[in-house]
C-alpha beads as a LAMMPS data file, in Angstrom:
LAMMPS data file: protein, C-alpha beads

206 atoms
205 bonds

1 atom types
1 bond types

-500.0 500.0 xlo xhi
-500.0 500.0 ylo yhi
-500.0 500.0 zlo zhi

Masses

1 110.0

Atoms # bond

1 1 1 352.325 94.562 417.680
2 1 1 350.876 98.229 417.368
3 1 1 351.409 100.123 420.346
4 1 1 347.970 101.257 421.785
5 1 1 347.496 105.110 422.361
6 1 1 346.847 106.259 425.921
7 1 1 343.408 107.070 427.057
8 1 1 342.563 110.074 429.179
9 1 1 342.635 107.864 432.377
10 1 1 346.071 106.080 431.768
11 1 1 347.682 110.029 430.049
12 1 1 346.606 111.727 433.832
13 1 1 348.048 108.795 435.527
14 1 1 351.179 109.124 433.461
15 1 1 351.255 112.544 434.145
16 1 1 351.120 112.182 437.926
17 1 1 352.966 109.282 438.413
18 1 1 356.018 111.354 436.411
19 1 1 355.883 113.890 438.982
20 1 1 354.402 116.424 436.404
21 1 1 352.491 119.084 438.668
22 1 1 352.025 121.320 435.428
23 1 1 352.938 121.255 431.451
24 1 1 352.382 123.567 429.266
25 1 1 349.499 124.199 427.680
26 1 1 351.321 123.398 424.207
27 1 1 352.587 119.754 425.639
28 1 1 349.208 119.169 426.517
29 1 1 347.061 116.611 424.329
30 1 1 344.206 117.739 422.241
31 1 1 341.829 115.993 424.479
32 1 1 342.675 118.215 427.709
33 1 1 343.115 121.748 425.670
34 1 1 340.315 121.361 423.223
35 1 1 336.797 122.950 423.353
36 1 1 336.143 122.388 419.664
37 1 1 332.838 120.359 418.900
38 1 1 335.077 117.426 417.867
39 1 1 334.885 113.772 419.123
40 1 1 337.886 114.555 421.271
41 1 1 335.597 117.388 423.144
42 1 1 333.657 114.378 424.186
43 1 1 337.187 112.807 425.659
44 1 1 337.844 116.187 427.523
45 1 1 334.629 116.622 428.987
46 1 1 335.115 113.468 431.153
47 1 1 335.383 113.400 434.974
48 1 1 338.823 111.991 434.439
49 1 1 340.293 115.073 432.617
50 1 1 338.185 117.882 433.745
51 1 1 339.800 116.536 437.132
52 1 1 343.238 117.237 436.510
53 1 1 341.956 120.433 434.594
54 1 1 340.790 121.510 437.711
55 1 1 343.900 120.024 439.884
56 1 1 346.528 122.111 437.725
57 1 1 344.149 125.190 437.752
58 1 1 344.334 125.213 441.252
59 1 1 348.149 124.491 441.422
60 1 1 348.972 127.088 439.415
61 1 1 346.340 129.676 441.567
62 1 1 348.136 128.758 444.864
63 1 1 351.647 129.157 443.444
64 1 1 350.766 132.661 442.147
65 1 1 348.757 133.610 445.350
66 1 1 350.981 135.903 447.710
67 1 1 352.198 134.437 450.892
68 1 1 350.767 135.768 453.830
69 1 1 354.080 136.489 456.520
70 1 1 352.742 138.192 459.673
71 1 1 356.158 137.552 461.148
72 1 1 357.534 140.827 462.898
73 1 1 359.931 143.116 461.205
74 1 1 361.904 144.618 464.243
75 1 1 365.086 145.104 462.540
76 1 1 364.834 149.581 462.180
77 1 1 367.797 150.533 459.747
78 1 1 367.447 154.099 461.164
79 1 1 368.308 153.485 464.659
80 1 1 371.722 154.401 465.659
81 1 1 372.525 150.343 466.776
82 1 1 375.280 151.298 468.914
83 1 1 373.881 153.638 471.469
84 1 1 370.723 151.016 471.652
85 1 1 373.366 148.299 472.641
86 1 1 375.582 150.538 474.950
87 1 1 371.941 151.578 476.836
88 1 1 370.520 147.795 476.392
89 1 1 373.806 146.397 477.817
90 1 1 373.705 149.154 480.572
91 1 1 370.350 148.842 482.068
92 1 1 370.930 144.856 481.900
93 1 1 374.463 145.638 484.348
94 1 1 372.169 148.289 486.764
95 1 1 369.288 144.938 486.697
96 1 1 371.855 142.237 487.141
97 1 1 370.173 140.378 483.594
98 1 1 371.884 139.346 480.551
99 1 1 371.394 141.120 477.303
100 1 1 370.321 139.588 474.597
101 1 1 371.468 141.835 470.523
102 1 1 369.588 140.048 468.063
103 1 1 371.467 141.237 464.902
104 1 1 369.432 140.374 461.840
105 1 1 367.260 141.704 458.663
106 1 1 363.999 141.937 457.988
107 1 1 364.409 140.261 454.886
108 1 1 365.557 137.082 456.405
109 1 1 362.895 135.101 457.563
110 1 1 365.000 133.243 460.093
111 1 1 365.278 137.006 461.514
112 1 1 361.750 137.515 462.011
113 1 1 360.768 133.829 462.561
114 1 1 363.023 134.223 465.669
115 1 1 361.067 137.816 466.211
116 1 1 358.097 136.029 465.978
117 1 1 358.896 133.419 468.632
118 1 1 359.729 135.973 470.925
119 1 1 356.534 137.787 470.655
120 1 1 355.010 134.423 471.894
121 1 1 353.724 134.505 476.027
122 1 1 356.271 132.310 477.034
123 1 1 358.947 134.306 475.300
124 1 1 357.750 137.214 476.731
125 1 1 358.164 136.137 480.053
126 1 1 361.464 134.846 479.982
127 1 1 362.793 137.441 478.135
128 1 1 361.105 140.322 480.397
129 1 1 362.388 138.961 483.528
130 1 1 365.452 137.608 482.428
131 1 1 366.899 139.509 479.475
132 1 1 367.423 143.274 478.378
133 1 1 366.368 142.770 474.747
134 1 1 367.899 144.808 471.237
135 1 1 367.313 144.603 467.775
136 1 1 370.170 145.054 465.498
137 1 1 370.114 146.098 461.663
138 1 1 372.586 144.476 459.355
139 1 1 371.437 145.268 456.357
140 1 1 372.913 142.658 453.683
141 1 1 375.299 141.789 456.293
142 1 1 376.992 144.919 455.711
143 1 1 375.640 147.084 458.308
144 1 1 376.804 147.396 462.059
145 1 1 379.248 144.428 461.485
146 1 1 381.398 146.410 464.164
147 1 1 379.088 145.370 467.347
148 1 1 379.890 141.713 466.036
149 1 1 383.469 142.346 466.225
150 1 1 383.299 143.889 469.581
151 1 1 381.206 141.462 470.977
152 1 1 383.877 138.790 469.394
153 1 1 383.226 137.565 465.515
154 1 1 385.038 138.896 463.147
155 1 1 381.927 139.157 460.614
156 1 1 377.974 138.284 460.527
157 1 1 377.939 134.986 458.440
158 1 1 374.459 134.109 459.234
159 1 1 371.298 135.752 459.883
160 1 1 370.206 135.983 462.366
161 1 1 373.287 135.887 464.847
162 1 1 372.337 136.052 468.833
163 1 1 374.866 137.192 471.015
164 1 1 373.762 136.441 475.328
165 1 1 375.727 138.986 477.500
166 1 1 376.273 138.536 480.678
167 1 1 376.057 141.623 483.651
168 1 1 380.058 141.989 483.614
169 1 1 379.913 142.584 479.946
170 1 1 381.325 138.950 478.691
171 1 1 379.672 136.910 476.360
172 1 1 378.619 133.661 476.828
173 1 1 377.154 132.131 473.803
174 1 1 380.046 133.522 471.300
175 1 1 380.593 129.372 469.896
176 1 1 376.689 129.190 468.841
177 1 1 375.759 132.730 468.516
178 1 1 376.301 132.291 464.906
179 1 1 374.207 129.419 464.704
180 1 1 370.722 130.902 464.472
181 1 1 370.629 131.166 460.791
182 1 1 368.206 128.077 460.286
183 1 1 365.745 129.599 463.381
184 1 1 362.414 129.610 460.954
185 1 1 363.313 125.533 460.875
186 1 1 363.952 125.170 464.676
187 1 1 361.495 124.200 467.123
188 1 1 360.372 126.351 469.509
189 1 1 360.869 124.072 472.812
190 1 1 364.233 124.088 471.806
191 1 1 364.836 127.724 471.043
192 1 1 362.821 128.055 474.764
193 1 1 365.389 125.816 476.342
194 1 1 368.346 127.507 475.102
195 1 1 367.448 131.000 476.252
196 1 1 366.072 129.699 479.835
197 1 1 369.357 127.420 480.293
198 1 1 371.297 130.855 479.776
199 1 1 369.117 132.559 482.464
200 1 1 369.541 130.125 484.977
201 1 1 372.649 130.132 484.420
202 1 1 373.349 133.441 484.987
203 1 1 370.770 133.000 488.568
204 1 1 373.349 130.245 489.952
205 1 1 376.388 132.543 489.228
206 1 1 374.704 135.423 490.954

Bonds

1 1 1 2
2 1 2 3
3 1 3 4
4 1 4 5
5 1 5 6
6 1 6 7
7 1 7 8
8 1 8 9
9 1 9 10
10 1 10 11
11 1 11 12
12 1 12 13
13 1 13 14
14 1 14 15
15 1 15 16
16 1 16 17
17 1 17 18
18 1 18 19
19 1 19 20
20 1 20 21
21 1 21 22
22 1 22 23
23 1 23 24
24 1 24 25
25 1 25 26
26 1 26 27
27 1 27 28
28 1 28 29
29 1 29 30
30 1 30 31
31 1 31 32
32 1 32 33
33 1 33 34
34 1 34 35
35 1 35 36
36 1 36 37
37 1 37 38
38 1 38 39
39 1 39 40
40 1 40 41
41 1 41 42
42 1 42 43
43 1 43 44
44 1 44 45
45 1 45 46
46 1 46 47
47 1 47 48
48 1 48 49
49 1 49 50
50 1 50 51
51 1 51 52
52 1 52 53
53 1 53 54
54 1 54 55
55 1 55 56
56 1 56 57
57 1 57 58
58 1 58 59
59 1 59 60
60 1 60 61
61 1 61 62
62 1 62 63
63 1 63 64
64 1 64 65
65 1 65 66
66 1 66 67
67 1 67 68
68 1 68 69
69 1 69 70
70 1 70 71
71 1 71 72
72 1 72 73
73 1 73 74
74 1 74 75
75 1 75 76
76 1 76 77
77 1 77 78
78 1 78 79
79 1 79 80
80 1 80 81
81 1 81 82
82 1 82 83
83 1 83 84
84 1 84 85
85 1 85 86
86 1 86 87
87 1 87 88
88 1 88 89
89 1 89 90
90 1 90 91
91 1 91 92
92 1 92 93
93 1 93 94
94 1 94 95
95 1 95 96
96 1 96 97
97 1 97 98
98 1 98 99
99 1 99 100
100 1 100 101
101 1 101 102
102 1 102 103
103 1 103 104
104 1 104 105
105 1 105 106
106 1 106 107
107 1 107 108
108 1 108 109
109 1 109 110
110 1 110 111
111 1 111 112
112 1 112 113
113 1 113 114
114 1 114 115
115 1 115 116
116 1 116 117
117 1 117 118
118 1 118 119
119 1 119 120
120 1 120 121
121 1 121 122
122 1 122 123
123 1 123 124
124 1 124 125
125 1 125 126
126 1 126 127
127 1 127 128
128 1 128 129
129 1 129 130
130 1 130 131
131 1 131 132
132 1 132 133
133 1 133 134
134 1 134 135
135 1 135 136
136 1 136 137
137 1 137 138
138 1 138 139
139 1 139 140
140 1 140 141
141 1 141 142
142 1 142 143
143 1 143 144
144 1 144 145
145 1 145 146
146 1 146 147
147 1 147 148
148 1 148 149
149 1 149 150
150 1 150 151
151 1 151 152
152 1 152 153
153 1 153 154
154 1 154 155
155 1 155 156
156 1 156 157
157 1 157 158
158 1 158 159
159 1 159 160
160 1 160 161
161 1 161 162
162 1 162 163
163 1 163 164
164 1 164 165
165 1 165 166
166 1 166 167
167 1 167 168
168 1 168 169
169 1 169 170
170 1 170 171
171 1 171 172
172 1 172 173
173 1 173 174
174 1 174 175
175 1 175 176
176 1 176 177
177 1 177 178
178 1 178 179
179 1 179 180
180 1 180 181
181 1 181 182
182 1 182 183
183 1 183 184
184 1 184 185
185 1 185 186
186 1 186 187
187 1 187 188
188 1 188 189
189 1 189 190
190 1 190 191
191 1 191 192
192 1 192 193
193 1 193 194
194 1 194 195
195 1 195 196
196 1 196 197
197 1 197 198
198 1 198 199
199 1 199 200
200 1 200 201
201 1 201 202
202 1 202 203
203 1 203 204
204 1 204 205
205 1 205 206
């Protein structure tokens, strides 16, 4: 029995129900490239194909478009990290608060999702009455590595890392600090929760 050639309708379900978001434009059958006064111009004229003309037109448009990030970009390369941590962790012993050194990049997006959060109203009020807040640079994770180690890891393995200090100077997160790599994915209740458990606990131990 001769095997029937597709038709427009049953080639773009093909197409679709392969998983085929674009082909080439040399894959592509006469019928969908073709503007030649042929009968097959006919065939590519049709809802049908000009359809999925339009579909992978548009595909292709958003995958080229820039993303728009408006996410912060705190992390300043040019500060001298160390005195901003000695004077965050001092003011936060003189105000009885914990610190808070966000070390991270500004090419990470987990960084700056995390910055992001915190520029939030709700952030901003926990973290102004609860926290002394600093931005760390770490470059490719090669940069101020030794405020990890004093604070207690030997090395950045994630970015960002989040170290909670405590008024006497010990730190109180080190087992999850590192943890804040995946931040862009985290929900924000959650990343509330952990930073307001950490305040009240540092109330009761007042």
């Amino acid at each position: 029995m001769p095997i029937k050639p597709l038709t427009s309708v049953a080639f773009i379900g093909a197409i679709f129900m392969n998983g085929c978001a674009v082909m080439p434009a040399q894959s592509l059958p006469s019928f969908v490239t073709s503007n030649s006064a042929t009968p097959q111009s006919v065939v590519s004229s049709t809802p049908e194909v000009n359809k999925v003309r339009h579909t992978l037109a548009a595909k292709a448009e958003l995958k080229a478009a820039p993303k728009v990030d408006n996410d912060p970009r705190p992390y300043d390369q040019s500060r001298n990290a160390n005195a901003d941590v000695d004077a965050t962790l001092s003011t936060a012993r003189k105000q009885g608060k914990n610190a808070m050194v966000v070390m991270g990049a500004n090419w990470c997006h987990d960084s700056r999702a995390l910055a992001a959060d915190f520029q939030t109203q709700r952030f901003q009020t926990l973290i102004s009455t609860e926290y002394e807040l600093v931005y760390v640079d770490v470059g490719q994770k090669d940069r101020n590595i030794d405020i990890a180690n004093r604070l207690g890891l030997d090395t950045v393995e994630g970015t960002p890392t989040v170290f909670i200090i405590a008024p006497d100077g010990g730190v109180l997160n080190l087992d999850t600090a590192p943890t804040w790599r995946h931040a862009a994915s985290m929900e924000s209740d959650d990343i509330y929760r952990y930073f307001k458990d950490f305040a009240k606990a540092a109330r009761d131990a007042k």
